[in-house]
N, C-alpha and C positions, 0 to 999 in steps of 0.2 A: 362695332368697328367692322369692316369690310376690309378684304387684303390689303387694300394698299395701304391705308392707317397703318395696322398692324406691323406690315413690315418698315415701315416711314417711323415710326414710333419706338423699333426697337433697334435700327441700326444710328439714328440719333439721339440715342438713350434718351430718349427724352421722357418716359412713363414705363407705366404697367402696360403691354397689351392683354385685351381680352383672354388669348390664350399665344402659348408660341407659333409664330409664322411655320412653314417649312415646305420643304421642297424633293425632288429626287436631281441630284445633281445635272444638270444642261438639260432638265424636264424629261430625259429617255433613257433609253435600256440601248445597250449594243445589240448587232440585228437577231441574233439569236435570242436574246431574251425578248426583244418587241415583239418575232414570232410568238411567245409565249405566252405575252401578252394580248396580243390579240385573238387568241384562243380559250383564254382563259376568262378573257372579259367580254369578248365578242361585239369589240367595240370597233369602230372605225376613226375614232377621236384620238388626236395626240392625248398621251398621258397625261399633260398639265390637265388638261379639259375635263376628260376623265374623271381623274386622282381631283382635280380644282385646285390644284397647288397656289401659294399664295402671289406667284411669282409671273411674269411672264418675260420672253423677251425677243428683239428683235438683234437683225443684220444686214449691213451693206447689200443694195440688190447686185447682180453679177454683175459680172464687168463685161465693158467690149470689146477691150484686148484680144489679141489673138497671135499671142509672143508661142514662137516654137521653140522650146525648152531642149528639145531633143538633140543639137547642134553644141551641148553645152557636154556631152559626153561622148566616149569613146566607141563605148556599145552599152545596149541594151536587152533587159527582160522584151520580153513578146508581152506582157501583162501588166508594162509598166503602166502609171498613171500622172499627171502634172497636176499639182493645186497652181495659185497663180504668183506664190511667190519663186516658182522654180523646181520647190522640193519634186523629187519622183519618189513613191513610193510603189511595193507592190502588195499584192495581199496575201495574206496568214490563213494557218489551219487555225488561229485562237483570235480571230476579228480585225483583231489592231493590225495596220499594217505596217509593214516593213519599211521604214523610209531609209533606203539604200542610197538613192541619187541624192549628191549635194551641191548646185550649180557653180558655188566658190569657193568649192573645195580645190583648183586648182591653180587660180590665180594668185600672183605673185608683188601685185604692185595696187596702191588704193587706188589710182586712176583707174584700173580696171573693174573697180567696184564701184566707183563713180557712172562709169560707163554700163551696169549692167542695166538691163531692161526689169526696172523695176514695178512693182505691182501699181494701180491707181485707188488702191482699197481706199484711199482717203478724196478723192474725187465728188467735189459737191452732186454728181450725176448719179450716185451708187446711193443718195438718198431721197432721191427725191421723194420714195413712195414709205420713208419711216416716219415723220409726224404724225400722218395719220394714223398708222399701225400704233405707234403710240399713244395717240389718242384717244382710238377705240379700246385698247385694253384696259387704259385711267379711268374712261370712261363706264366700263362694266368693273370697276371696282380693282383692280391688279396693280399690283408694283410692277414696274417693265426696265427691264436689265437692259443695255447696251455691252455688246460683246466682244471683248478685246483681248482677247485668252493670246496665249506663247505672245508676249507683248514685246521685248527686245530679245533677250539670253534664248529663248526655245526658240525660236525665229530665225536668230543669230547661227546659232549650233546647227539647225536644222538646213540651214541655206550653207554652210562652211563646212558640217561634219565637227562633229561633238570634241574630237582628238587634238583637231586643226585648230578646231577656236579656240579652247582652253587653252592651246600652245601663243597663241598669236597674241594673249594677253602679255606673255614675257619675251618671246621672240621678234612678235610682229606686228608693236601696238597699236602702230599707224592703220594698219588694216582693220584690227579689232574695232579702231575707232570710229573708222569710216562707215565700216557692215553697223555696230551700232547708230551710228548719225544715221544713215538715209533711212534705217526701220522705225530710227525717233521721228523722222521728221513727216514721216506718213502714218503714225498713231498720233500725232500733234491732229493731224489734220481729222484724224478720224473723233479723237475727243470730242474734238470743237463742234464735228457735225452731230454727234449722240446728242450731245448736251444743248446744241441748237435745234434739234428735234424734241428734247421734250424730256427725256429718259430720265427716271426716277436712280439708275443707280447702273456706275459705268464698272463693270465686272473686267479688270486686269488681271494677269497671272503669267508667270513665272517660276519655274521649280528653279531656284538656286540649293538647295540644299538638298542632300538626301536624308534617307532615315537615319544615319550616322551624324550628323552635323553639315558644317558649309561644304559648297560644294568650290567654293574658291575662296580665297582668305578676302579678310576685311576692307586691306587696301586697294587688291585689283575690284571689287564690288563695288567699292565708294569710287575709286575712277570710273570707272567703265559705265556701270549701270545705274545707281542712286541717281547722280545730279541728271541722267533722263528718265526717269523715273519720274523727278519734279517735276519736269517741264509739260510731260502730259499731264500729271493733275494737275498743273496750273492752267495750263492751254485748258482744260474741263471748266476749271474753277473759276476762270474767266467770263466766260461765257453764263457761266449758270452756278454761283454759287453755293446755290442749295442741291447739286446733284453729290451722291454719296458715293465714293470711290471705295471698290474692295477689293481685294488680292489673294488671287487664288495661291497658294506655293505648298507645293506636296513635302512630305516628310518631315525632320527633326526642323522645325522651324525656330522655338524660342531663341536661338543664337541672332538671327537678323530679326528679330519683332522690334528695335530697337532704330531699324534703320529702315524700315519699313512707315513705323511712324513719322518719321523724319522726314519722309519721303511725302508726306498727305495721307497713307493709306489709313479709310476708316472701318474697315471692316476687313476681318481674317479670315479667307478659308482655306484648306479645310479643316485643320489642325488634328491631324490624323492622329484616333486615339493609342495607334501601336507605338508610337515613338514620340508622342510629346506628355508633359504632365500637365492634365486640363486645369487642375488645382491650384497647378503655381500660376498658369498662365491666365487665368482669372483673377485670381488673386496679385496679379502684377501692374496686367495690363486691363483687367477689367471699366478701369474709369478711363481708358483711352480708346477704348476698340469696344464693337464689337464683335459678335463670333460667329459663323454660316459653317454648317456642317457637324462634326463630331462623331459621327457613327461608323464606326471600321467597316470597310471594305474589303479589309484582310483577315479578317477576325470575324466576328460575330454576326456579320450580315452574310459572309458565304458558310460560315461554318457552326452559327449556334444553332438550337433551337428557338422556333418563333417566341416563344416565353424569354428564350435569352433576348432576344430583338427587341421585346414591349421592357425588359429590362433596365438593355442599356439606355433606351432615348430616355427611360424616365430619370436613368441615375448624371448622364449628358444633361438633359433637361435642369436637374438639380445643383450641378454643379456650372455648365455654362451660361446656363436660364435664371441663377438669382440674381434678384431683381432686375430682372430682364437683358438684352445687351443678345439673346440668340434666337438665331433662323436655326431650325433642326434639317439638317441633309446628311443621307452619306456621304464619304468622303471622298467617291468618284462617282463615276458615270455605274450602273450594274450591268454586270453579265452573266452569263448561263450557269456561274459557277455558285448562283446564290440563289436559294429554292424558292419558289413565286409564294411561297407561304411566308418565307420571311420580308418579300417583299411587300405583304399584304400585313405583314406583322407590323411591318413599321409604319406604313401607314396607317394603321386605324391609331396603333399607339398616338402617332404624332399627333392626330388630329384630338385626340382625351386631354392629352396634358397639358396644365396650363400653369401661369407664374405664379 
């Protein structure tokens, strides 16, 4: 088998693979730790390349917009930064930045969120050069992700202010409704172009829940976000029915795994081992899903020893990996706070273990 079998084969449950797929979560390290890495390995190659992980992926090329965000607030950091749906962020002493500015956070009326100058991330022009990136990856053997992470609720929150939207579900639903529609209506567009490019598997996400449970009850989730939720895997599924839909959502997840499938989603990640039971959730949802991920982030990859790390993928392996159904990753992105030995621990591990 060659990676793309392999993962083609276990997120369709359809067999045994050779051994489990796996990966390091969005294929890098935050910049602190990619210095680490490139000292350590004294490479010049993306990690996928490097490591050979089983996975690749691509993204929308830039855009040509050139919307000034800056008129959208009152004042500003000197260090601010724009991505191109408006958010301002600034940066941290710990990597992640700070996303401080929220363009609609002030607005009062949906017409005015009709009116905002919205991104063209779904714009047939933003792909023209992913087929063939596509291409050549299938072609050298890869499964190749299309990327559609904070897909409406992170998106949402991030363009409104996390306080303001959770409110606007009971105060202001009309608004909630509308920021939700035009963020569905340009991941409709974006599906359609992943899955008309080629893409073996359209990687969505969304943190509704924390590590305590939901993070809004059942019936704002089922208005709000579920029925667009379908509409992009349909808009995917349209187009390319054999393309595999996954879902990224951090924290206490089994409360929504139920509405999640409901939804199309065929693949769970990350199911983070500090707050979910991988036991039951195998044991439930095993012949409906399968599972990407499994390895704490908070636990055992910054804090065990590398012997705890060849460990847990094996005892993850055992428990998410019978008879097949998992892609082994941590369960974020790594940083500085996890010693380059564990990250070399999990890697060799992943690469030994098989079903």
């Amino acid at each position: 088998m060659n990676s793309r079998d392999r993962v083609l084969t276990t997120l369709r449950r359809s067999g045994i693979p050779d051994r489990i797929p796996f990966e390091i979560s969005w294929g890098a390290f935050t910049p602190l730790l990619m210095k680490t890495y490139r000292e350590k390995s004294g490479s010049d190659l993306p990690p996928e390349e490097y490591f050979d992980f089983d996975t690749r992926f691509v993204l929308p090329g830039p855009t040509r917009l050139k919307t000034a965000f800056a008129g959208y607030f009152p004042e500003l950091d000197a260090d601010v930064g724009f991505d191109e749906w408006g958010v301002g962020s600034v940066p941290t002493l710990y990597e992640m930045p700070d996303y401080k500015y929220h363009p609609l956070e002030r607005m009062e009326h949906a017409s005015q969120i009709d009116a905002y100058p919205w991104p063209d991330v779904g714009e047939a022009y933003r792909y023209d050069e992913v087929p063939a990136k596509v291409k050549a990856y299938q072609a050298r053997g890869y499964a190749v992700c299309g990327e559609m992470y904070q897909t409406i609720f992170e998106i949402a929150w991030l363009m409104r202010g996390m306080q303001t939207f959770l409110t606007d579900f009971h105060l202001e639903p009309e608004i909630a409704h509308a920021i939700c529609e035009r963020i569905t209506e340009i991941r409709i567009l974006q599906a359609r172009q992943f899955a008309q490019a080629g893409v073996d598997i359209i990687r969505l996400g969304d943190d509704v829940v924390t590590q305590r449970g939901r993070m809004m009850s059942p019936g704002i989730y089922r208005e709000f976000i579920q029925p667009r939720v379908k509409r992009i895997v349909a808009a995917a599924k349209a187009v390319n029915p054999e393309v595999i839909v996954f879902m990224h959502c951090c924290g206490r997840v089994e409360e929504v795994i139920d509405d999640l499938i409901d939804c199309g989603i065929e693949v769970l990640n990350p199911i983070q081992p500090e707050c979910n039971d991988l036991r039951r959730i195998k044991a439930q949802y095993g012949g409906r899903l399968a599972f990407w991920g499994g390895i704490g982030v908070q636990s055992v990859m910054p804090h065990g020893t590398p012997d705890d790390v060849r460990r847990a993928v094996r005892e993850t392996a055992a428990i998410l990996g019978a008879d097949g159904g998992l892609l082994l990753a941590p369960a974020h992105i790594l940083d500085p706070s996890v010693p380059w030995e564990n990250v070399e621990a999990f890697i060799d591990a992943a690469r030994q273990v098989a079903d």
